[in-house]
C-alpha positions as CSV (number, residue, x, y, z in Angstrom):
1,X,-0.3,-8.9,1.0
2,X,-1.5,-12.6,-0.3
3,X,-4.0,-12.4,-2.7
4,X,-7.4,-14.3,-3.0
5,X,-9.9,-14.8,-6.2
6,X,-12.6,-17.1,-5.9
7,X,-15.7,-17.9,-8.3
8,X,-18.8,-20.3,-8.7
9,X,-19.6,-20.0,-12.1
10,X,-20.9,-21.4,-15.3
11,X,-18.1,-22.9,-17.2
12,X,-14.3,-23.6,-16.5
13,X,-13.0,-21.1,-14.5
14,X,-9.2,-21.9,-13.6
15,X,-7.9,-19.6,-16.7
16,X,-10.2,-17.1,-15.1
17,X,-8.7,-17.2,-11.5
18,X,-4.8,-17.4,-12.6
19,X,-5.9,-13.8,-14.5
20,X,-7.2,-12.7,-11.3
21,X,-4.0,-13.9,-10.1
22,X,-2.4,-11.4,-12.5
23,X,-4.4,-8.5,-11.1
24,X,-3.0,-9.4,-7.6
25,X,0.5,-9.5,-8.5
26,X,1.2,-6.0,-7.6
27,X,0.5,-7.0,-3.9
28,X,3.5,-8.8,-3.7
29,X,4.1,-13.2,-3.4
30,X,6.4,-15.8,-3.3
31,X,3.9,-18.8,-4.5
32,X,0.5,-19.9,-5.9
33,X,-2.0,-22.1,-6.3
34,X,-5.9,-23.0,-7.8
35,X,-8.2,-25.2,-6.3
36,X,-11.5,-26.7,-8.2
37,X,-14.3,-29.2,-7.9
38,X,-13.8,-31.9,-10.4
39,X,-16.9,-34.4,-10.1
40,X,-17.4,-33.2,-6.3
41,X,-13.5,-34.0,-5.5
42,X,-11.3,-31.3,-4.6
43,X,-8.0,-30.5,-7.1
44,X,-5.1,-28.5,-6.9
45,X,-1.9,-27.0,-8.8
46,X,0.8,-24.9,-7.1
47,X,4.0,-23.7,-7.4
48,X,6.8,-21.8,-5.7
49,X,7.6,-18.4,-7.4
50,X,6.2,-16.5,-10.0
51,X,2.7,-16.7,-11.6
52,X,4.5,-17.6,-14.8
53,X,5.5,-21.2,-13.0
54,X,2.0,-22.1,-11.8
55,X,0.7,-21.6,-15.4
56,X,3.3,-23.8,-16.8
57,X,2.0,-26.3,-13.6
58,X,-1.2,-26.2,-15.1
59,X,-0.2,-26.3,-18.7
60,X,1.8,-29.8,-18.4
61,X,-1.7,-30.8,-15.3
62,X,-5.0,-28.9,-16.7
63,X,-7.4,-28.3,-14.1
64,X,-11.3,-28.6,-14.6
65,X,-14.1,-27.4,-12.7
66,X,-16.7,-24.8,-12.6
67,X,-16.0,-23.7,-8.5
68,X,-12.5,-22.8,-7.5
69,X,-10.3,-20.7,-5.4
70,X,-7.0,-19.1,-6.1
71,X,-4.2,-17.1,-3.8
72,X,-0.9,-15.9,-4.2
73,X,0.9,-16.2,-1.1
74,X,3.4,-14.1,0.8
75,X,5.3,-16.3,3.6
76,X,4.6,-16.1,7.1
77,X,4.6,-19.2,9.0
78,X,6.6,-21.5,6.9
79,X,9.4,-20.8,4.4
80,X,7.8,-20.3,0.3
81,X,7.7,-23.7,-0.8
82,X,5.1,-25.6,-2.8
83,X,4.5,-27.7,-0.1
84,X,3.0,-24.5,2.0
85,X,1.2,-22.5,-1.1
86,X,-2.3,-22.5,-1.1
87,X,-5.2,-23.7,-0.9
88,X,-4.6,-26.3,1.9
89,X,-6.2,-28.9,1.9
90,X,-7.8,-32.3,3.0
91,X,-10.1,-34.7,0.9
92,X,-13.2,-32.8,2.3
93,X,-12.0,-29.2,2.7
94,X,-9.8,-26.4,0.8
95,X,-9.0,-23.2,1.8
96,X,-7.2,-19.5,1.3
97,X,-6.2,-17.7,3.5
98,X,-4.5,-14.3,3.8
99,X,-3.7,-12.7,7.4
100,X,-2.1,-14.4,10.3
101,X,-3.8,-16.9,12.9
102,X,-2.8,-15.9,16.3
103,X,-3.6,-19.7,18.0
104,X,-2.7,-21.5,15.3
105,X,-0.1,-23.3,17.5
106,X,-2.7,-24.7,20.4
107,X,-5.2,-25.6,17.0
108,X,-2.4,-27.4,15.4
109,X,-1.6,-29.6,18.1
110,X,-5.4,-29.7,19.1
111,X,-6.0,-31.1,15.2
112,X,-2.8,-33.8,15.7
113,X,-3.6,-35.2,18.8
114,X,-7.3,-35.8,17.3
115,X,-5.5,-37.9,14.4
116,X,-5.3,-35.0,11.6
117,X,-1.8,-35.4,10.0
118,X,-0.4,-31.9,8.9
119,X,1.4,-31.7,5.6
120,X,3.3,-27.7,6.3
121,X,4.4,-25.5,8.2
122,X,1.6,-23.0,8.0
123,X,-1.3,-21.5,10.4
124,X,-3.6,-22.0,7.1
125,X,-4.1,-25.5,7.3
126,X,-5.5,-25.7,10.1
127,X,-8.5,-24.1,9.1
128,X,-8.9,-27.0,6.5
129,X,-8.6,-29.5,9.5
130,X,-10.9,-27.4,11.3
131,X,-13.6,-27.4,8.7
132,X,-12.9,-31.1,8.7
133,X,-13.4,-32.1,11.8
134,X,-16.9,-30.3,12.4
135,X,-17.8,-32.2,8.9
136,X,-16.7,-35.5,10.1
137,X,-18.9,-34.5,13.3
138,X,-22.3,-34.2,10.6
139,X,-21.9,-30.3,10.2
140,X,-23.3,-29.1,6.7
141,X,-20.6,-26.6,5.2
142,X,-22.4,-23.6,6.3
143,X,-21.8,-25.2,10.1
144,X,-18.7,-26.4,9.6
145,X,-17.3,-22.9,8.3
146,X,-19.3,-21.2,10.9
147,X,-18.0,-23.3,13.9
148,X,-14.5,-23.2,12.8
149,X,-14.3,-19.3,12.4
150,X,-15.2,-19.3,15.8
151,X,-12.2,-20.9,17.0
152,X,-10.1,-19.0,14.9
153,X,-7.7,-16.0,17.2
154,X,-6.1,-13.2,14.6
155,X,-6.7,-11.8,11.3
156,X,-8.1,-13.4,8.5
157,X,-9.7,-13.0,4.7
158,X,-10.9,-16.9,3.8
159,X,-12.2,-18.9,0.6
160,X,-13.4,-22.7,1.2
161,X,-14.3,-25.2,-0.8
162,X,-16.2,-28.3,0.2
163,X,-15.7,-31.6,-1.2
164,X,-19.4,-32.5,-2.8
165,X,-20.7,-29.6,-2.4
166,X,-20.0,-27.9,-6.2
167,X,-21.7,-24.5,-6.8
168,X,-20.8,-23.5,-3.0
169,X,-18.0,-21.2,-1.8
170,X,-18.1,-19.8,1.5
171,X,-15.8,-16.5,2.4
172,X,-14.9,-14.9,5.6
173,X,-13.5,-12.2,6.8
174,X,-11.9,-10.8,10.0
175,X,-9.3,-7.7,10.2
176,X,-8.4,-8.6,6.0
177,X,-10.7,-7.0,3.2
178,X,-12.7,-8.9,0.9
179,X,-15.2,-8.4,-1.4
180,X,-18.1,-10.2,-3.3
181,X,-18.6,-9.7,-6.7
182,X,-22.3,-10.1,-8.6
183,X,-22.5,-11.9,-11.9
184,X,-25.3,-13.1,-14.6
185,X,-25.2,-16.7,-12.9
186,X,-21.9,-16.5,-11.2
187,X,-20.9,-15.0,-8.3
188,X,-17.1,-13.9,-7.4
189,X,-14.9,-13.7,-4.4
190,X,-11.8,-11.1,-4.3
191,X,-9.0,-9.8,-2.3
192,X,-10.2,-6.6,-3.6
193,X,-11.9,-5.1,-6.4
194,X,-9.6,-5.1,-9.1
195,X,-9.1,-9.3,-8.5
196,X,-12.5,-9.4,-10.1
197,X,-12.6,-6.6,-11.7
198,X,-12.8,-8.0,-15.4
199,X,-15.7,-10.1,-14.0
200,X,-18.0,-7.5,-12.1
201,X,-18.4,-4.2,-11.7
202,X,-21.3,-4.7,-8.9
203,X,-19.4,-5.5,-5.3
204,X,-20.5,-5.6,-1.7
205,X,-17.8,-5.3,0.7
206,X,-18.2,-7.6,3.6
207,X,-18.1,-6.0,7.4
208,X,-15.7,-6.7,10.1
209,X,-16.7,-10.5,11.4
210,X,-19.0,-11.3,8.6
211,X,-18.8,-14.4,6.5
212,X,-21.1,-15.6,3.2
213,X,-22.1,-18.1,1.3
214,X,-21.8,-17.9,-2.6
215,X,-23.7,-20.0,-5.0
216,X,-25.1,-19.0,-8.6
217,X,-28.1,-17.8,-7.6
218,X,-26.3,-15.0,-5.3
219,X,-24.7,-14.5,-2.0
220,X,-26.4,-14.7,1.6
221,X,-24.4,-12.8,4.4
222,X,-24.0,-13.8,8.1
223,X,-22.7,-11.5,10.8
224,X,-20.4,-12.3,13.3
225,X,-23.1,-13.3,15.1
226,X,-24.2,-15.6,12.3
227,X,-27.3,-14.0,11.7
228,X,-28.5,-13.4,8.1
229,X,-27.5,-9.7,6.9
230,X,-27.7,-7.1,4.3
231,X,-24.7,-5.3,2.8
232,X,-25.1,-2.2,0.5
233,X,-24.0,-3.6,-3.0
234,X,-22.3,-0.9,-5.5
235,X,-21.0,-0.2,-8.8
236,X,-17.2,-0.6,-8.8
237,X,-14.7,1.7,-9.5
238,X,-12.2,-0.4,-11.3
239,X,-13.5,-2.5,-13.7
240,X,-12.1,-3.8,-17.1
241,X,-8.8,-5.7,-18.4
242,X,-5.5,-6.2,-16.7
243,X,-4.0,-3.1,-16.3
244,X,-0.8,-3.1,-19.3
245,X,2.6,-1.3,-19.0
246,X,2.1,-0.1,-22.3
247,X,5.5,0.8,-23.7
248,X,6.9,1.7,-20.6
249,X,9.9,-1.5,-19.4
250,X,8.4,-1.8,-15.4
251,X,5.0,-0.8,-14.0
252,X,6.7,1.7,-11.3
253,X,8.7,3.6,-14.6
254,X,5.0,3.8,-15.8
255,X,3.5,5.2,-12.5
256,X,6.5,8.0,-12.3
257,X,5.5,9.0,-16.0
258,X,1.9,9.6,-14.4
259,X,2.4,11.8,-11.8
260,X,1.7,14.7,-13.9
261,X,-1.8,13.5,-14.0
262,X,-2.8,12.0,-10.9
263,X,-1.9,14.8,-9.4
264,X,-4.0,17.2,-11.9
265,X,-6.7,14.7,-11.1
266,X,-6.1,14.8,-7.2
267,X,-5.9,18.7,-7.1
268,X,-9.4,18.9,-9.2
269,X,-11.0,17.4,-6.1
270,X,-9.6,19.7,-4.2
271,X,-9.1,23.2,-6.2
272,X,-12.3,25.0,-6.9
273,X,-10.9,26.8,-10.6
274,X,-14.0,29.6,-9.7
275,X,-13.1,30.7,-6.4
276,X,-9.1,29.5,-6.6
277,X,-9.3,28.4,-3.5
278,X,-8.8,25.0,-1.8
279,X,-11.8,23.7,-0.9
280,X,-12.7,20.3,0.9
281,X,-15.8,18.4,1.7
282,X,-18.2,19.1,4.5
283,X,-15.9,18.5,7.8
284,X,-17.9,17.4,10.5
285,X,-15.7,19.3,13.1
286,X,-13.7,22.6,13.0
287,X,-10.4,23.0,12.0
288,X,-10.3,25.9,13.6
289,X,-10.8,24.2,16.8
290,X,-8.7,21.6,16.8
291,X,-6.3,21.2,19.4
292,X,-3.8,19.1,18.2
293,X,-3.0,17.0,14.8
294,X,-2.1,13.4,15.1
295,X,-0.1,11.8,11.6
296,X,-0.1,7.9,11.4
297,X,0.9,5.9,9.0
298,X,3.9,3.2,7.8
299,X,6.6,3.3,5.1
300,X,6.7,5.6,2.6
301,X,3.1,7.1,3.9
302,X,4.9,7.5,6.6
303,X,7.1,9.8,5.1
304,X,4.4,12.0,3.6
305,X,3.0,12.3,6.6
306,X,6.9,13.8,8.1
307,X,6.5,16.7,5.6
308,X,3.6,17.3,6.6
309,X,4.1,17.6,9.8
310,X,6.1,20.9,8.5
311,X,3.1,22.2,6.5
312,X,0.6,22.1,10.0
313,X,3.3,23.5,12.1
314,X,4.9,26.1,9.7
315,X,1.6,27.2,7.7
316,X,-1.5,26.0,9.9
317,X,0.4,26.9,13.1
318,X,-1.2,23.9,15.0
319,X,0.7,21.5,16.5
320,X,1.5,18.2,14.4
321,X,2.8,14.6,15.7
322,X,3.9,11.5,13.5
323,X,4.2,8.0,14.3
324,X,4.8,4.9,12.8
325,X,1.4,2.8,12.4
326,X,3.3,-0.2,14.6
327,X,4.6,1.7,17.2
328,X,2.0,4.1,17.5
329,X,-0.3,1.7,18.4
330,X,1.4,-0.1,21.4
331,X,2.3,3.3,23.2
332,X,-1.3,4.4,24.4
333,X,-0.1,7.8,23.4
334,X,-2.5,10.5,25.4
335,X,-4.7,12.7,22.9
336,X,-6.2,15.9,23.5
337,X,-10.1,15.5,23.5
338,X,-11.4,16.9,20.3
339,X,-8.1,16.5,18.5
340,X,-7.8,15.4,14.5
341,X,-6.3,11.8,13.5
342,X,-5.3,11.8,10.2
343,X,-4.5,8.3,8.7
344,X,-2.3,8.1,5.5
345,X,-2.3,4.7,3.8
346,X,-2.2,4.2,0.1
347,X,-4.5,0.8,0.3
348,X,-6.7,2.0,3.0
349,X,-6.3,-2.0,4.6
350,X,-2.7,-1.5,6.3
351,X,-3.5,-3.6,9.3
352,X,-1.2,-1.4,12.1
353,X,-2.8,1.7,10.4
354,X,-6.3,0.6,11.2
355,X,-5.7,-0.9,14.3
356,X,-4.0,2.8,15.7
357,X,-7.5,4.2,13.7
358,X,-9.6,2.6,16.1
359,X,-7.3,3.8,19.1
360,X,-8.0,7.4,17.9
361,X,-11.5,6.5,18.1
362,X,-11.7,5.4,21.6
363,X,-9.4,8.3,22.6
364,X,-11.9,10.8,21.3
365,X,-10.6,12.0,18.2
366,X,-11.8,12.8,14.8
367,X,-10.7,10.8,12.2
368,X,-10.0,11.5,8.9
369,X,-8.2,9.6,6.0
370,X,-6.7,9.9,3.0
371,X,-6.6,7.1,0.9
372,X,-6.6,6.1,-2.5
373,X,-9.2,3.0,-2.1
374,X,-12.8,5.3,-1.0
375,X,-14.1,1.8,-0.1
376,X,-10.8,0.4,1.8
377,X,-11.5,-0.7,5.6
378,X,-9.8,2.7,6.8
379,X,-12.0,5.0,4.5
380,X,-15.4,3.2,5.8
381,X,-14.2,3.8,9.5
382,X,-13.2,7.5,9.6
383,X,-15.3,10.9,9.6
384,X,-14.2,12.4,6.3
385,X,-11.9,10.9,3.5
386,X,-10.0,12.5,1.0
387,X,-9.0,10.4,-1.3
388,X,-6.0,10.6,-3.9
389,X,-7.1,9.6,-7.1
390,X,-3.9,7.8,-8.3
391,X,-5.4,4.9,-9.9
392,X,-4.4,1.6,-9.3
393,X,-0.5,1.7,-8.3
394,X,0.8,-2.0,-8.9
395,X,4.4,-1.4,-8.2
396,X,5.1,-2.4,-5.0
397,X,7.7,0.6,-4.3
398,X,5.3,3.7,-4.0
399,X,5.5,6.9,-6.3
400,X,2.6,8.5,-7.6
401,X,0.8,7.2,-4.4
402,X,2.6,9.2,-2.0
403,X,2.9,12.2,-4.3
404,X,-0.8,12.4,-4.5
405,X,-0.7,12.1,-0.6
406,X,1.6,14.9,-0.4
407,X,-0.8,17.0,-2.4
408,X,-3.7,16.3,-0.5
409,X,-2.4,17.1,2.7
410,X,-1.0,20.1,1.3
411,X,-4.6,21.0,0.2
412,X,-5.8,20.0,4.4
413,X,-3.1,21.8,5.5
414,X,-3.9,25.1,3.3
415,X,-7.4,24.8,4.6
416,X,-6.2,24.5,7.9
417,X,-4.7,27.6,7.8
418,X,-7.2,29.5,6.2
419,X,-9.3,28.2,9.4
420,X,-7.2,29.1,12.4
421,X,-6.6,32.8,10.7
422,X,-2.8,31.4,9.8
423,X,-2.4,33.0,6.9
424,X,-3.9,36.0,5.2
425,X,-5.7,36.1,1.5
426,X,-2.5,37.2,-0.3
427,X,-0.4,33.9,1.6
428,X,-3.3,31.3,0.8
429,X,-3.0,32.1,-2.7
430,X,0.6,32.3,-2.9
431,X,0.4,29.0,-1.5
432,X,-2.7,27.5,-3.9
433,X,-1.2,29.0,-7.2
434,X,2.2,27.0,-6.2
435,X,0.3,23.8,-5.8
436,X,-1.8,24.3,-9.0
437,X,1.6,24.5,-10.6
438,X,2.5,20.7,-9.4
439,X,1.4,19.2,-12.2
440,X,3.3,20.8,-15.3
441,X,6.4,21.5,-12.8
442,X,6.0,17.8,-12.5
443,X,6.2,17.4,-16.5
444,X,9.4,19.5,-16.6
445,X,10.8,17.6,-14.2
446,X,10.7,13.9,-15.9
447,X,12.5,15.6,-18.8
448,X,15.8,15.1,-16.5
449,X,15.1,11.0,-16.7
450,X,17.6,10.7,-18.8
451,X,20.4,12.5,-17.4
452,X,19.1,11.0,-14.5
453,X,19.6,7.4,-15.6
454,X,23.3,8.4,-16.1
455,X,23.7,9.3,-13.2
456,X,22.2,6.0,-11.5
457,X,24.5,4.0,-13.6
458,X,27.5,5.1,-11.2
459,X,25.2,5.4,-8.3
460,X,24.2,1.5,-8.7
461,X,27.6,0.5,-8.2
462,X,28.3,1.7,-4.2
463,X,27.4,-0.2,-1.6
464,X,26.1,2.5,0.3
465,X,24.3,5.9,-0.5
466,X,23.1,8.6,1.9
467,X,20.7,11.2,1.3
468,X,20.7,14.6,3.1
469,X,17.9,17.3,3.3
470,X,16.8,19.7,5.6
471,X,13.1,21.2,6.8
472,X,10.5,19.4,4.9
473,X,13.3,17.9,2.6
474,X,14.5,15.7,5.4
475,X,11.5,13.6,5.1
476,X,12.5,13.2,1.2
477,X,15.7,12.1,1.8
478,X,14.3,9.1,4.1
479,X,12.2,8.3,1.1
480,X,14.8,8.8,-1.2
481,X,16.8,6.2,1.0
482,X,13.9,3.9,1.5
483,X,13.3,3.7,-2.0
484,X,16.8,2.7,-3.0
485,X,16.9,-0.1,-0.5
486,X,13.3,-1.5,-1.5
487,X,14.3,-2.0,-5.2
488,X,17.9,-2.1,-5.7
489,X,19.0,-3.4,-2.7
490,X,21.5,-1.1,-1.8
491,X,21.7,0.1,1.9
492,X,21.0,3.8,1.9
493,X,20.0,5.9,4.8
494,X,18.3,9.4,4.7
495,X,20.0,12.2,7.7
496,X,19.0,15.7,8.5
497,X,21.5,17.4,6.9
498,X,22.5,19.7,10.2
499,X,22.9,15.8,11.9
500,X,25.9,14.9,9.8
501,X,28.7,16.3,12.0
502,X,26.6,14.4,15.0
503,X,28.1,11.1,13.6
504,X,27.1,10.2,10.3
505,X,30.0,12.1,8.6
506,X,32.5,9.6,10.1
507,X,30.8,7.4,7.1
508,X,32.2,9.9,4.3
509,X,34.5,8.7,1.6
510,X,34.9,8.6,-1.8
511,X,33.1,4.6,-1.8
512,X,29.8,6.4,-0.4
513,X,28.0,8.4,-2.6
514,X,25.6,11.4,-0.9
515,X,22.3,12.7,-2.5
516,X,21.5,16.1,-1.3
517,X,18.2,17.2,-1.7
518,X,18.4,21.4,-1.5
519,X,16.6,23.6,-3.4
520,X,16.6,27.0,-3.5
521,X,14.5,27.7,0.2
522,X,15.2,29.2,3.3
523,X,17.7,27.0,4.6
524,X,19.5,26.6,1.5
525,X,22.5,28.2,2.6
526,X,22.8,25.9,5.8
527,X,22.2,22.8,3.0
528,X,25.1,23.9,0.8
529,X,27.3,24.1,4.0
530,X,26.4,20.8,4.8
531,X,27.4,19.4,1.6
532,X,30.7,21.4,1.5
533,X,31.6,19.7,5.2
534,X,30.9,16.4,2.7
535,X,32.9,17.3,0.0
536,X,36.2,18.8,2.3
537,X,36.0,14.7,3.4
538,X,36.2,13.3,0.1
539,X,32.6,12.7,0.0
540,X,31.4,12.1,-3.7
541,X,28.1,14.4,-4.1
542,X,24.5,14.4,-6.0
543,X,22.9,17.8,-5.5
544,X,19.7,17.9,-6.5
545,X,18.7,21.7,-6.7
546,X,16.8,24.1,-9.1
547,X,18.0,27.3,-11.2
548,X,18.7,29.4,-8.4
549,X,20.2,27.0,-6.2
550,X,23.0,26.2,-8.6
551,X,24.2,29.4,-9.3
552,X,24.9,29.6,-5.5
553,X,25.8,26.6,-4.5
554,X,29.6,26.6,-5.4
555,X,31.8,24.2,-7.1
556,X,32.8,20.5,-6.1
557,X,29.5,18.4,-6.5
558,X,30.1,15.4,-8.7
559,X,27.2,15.2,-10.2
560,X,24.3,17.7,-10.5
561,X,20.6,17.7,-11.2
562,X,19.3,21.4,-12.2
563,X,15.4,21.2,-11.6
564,X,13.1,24.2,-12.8
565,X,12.8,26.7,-9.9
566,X,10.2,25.9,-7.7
567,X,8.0,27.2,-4.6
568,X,9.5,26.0,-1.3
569,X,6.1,25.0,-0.3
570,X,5.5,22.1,-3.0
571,X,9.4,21.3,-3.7
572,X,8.8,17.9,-1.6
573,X,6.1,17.5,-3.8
574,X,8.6,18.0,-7.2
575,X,11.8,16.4,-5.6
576,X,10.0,13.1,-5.0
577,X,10.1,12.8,-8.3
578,X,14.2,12.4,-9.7
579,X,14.6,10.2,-5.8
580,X,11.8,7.4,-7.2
581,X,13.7,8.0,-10.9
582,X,17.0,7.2,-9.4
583,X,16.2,4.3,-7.6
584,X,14.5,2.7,-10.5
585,X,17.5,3.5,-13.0
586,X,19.6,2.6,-10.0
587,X,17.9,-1.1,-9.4
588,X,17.3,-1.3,-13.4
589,X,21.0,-1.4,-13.8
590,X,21.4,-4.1,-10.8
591,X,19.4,-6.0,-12.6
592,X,16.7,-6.5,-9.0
593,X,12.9,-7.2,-9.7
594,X,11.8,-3.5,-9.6
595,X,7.7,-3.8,-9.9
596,X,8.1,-7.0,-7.1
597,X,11.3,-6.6,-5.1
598,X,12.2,-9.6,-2.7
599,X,10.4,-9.8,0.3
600,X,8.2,-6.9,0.4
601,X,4.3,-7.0,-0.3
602,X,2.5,-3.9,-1.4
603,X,-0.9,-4.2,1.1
604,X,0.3,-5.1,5.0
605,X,-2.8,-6.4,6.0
606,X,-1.4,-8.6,9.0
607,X,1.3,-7.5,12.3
C-alpha cells in the first residue's frame, strides 16, 4: 500500500527520494510528501494526488538537505488531503508511516490532554507526538524511537527524522516490510527493494519487531527486545532504473504483452527439458501423504487459487479448500494434522495472507508459498516457496502475476499427482506437454488484441457485464468480472454458468452484455446451453471459445472470440488472457486510470 524511501547520504537527496517515489507508484496512493534536515530543522513539501503535483510543490519550494524521508500515502484514517500526507510532523520529530495503529485513538487523546495539538485526522501523527514527548523528557533519538514503538498497538513500517540530529534515520518495523539498503557512505531505507533499487543492490530485510538506526557509516539493528542484532545482508534482485513502459500506452497493456515470457521463465523453474517432467525443489514433507490441501489467498490470487482447487481435486485426487485471506483467518477453521497450506500472494506482504500463514502454522500444517517476491515476509515464513518469476508487476490490476500463479500451481498440482499414483506416465505427460505449450499458445492468443479492442469499445458502454464459465472456467469469469470493475469501473459479476436459471438470469436483457468463457472441454455442451437460455432472453453474448468450440456452438452470439484450440487443462491459463485484454480496452475507452485505478492499492499490507 503506502510507500516509504528514506536515505542519509552525501549530497542533496530530495530528487533522489521523489524517484524512489516513482518506483512505488505501482503500489497505489492518493498523496505525497519529502521530509529533510536543513541546518538541523526539519522541512517538508506535500501534496494531494499524483507524484506529478508534489514535484511541481517542490519545483515552485526546493527542498535541501542531505537526510530525508519520503512516502506515498493511501488513506486510512483521514480523508486524502495535504493536510494528512506524510511525514507528520512536530519541530523535533518527522515520520512515515505505512500500516494501521490499532490504539491510535487512546494515544491521541493521551498526546492532547498532555498539551500536544494535533494538526489531522490520522493514527500517524501520533507517533511524531510520541517521539516528542520522550525527547522533551531527555530521551536521545535512539530512546525516544525505542520507547514510543513500544506503545504503539497494530501494524507498522516507520522512518523518523530527528530535529538536530542530521546523518540519523531510524526505521521500524512491525507486521509491514522494510528493507535497508548499503551504500559507499550512504545508507537507504525502502518500502521494498525496488524503492532503492537504483541506489543499492546490497539489502537486509529487517525481522518482525526489529527497528535500526541508519547513519553513513552503516546500520545497527535492535530486536524487539532492543538488543543489538545481526541480519543476513544480500545482493538484490532488482536493481537498476525505473522500470519504462517502452512503447506500450499503460504499464498493465505492457505486462499482458509479457505473459508469453514470464511464463516460459516460470515453467523453466519448474520443467526439467531432460527428463520432461515437472520437477520441484526438495519438499520437506510428502505429497503423497498429505491429507488435505488448504488454498488462501485474496483477490485475484484468490481466484487462481479457485482453479486450482479443480486441478488437486480432479488431477491429484486430494481434497482441496479455498478461502479468502480475511475470512479465513477469523473462522479458526479445523485442519487435519500434517495437512499442506498453500499461500498464493503476488507481493508475498498481503497482511490477511500472512496473518492466516501463521494460523496454519500453529494448526500443524506445512506451509508452502508461491510468490513472486523470494524475500517477501510470506516466502521467509513457509517451508518451501515457489516463486513465479514475473518481474516486477507495477499495474495495480493483476495479469501476468496471476498467470504465472496459475502455472505454478499447475506444476504442484502435476507433482501432486505423480505422488499420490493419480495419474499414470502417459497422463502426466499429456498434462506437462499442454503446459510447455502455454507460452507460445499464449503468443497466438494476444494476436486477437485487436479484434479484441473492438469488441471492448461496445462493451465499455453498459452499465453492467456478467461473465459465465463452468468447471475451472468459473473461477475465470470472477476474474474476468473483477477485473472489469477494478479498472473501468463498470459493475460486472462472474456466475457459474449452471447458476443462471437460479436467479441471475432474471438480470438478462439486451442493456447487459454476457462474456462466456467456454472452450472446447468436457462441459462444453452444458456451456453452450447455458448461453442459448441467454440468448432466448434477449441477452447480448461474448463467447470466448477456440476452433472446435465454434463450429459447435450454434448461431446467435453477438460477438465472438475464436482462440487456437487448446488443452482443457491449461485453458484458464490461456483465457486469462483476452478477460485482462478486455478490461483494459474496456477502461482505455472510459477513459479510468488503468495502471492506478481509484481506490485500490497493489500491496494490502494492513486489515
Amino acid at each position: 500500500m503506502c510507500g516509504i524511501v528514506g536515505i542519509v547520504g552525501r549530497e542533496a537527496v530530495t530528487p533522489r527520494l521523489v524517484d524512489g517515489l516513482q518506483r512505488l507508484e505501482y503500489r497505489g496512493y492518493d498523496s505525497a510528501g519529502v521530509a529533510t534536515l536543513v541546518d538541523g530543522a526539519i522541512a517538508r513539501r506535500r501534496a494531494e494526488g499524483k507524484l506529478t503535483n508534489l514535484r511541481n510543490v517542490l519545483q515552485a519550494r526546493p527542498l535541501d538537505g542531505i537526510t530525508g524521508i519520503a512516502h506515498t500515502r493511501w488513506a486510512t484514517h483521514g480523508a486524502p488531503t495535504e493536510n494528512n500526507a506524510h511525514p507528520h510532523a512536530t519541530a523535533k520529530v518527522a515520520v512515515v508511516h505505512n500500516g494501521i495503529i490499532e490504539n491510535f485513538r487512546e494515544l491521541r487523546e493521551e498526546l492532547i490532554a498532555g498539551g500536544h495539538v494535533m494538526e489531522t485526522e490520522t493514527d500517524s501523527e501520533g507517533i511524531a507526538h510520541l517521539g516528542t514527548a520522550e525527547r522533551d523528557r531527555g530521551a536521545s533519538p535512539q530512546q525516544a524511537a525505542a520507547r514510543a514503538l513500544r506503545r504503539l498497538d497494530g501494524a507498522f513500517a516507520l522512518g523518523i527524522l530527528f530535529a538536530g540530529h542530521d546523518g540519523l534515520l531510524i526505521g521500524a518495523r512491525r507486521g509491514c516490510p522494510l528493507v535497508v539498503g548499503y551504500g559507499d557512505g550512504e545508507m537507504y531505507l525502502g518500502s521494498d527493494a525496488l524503492a532503492i533499487g537504483p541506489l543499492s543492490n546490497r539489502v537486509c530485510y529487517l525481522m518482525e519487531g526489529d527497528w535500526v538506526e541508519l547513519t553513513a557509516e552503516g546500520a545497527v539493528i535492535h530486536d524487539a527486545s532492543d538488543a543489538v542484532v545481526h541480519r543476513e545482508t544480500k545482493l538484490a534482485m532488482i536493481t537498476g532504473g525505473l522500470i519504462e513502459k517502452g512503447n506500450y500506452r499503460h504499464f498493465m497493456l505492457k505486462e499482458i504483452y509479457e505473459q508469453p515470457a514470464v511464463i516460459g521463465d516460470t515453467l523453466g523453474t519448474y520443467y526439467n527439458q531432460l527428463s520432461r517432467r515437472v520437477v520441484l525443489p526438495e519438499l520437506p514433507f510428502d505429497l503423497a501423504s498429505v491429507p488435505k490441501i488448504t488454498i488462501v489467498a485474496c483477490g485475484t490470487a484468490y481466484y487462481a487459487g479457485l482453479v486450482a482447487k479443480y486441478w488437486f481435486e480432479r488431477v491429484g485426487r486430494v481434497g482441496a479448500e479455498v478461502d479468502v485471506a480475511s475470512e479465513f483467518r477469523y473462522r479458526e477453521a479445523a485442519l487435519p494434522e500434517g495437512g499442506l497450506a498453500v499461500f498464493v500472494s503476488q507481493s508475498g506482504e498481503t497482511a490477511d495472507t500472512l496473518a492466516a500463514l501463521r494460523y496454519c502454522r500453529e494448526q500443524g500444517q506445512h506451509i508452502l508459498s508461491v510468490v513472486n517476491v523470494p524475500e517477501s515476509s510470506i516466502a521467509r515464513e513457509s517451508d518451501v516457496v515457489l516463486p513465479t518469476h514475473a518481474g516486477p508487476e507495477i499495474g495495480v490490476a493483476s495479469t501476468k502475476a496471476f498467470t504465472c500463479q496459475l502455472v505454478v500451481l499447475a506444476c504442484l498440482a502435476i507433482a501432486t499427482a505423480r505422488a499420490r499414483g493419480a495419474i499414470d506416465a502417459a497422463a502426466e505427460a499429456e498434462l506437462t506437454h499442454a503446459l510447455v505449450e502455454v507460452p507460445a499458445a499464449a503468443t497466438e492468443v494476444l494476436k486477437h488484441d485487436d479484434r479484441i479492442e473492438a469488441i471492448a469499445g461496445d462493451i465499455a458502454k453498459a452499465r453492467d457485464v456478467l461473465y459465465l464459465g463452468r468447471g475451472a472456467l468459473y473461477p475465470l469469469a470472477l476474474e474476468g468480472a473483477l477485473k472489469l470493475k477494478e479498472i473501468s469501473y463498470i459493475h460486472a459479476e462472474g456466475y457459474a454458468a449452471g447458476e443462471m436459471k437460479h436467479g441471475p438470469i432474471a438480470l438478462i436483457d439486451p442493456a447487459v452484455p454476457v462474456v462466456v468463457l467456454a472452450p472446447s472441454d468436457r462441459l462444453f455442451g452444458k456451456t453452450v446451453s447455458n448461453m442459448h437460455e441467454v440468448i432466448a432472453r434477449g441477452g447480448r453474448i461474448l463467447l470466448v471459445t477456440d476452433v472446435e468450440g465454434e463450429r459447435h456452438a450454434g448461431d446467435g452470439a453477438a460477438w465472438k472470440l475464436v482462440l487456437p484450440d487448446m488443452h482443457e487443462f491449461v485453458a484458464p491459463v490461456l483465457q486469462a488472457i483476452p478477460v485482462q485484454l478486455l478490461a483494459y480496452h474496456a477502461a482505455v475507452s472510459r477513459g479510468t486510470d488503468v495502471d492506478q485505478p481509484r481506490n485500490l492499492a497493489k500491496s494490502v499490507t494492513v486489515e
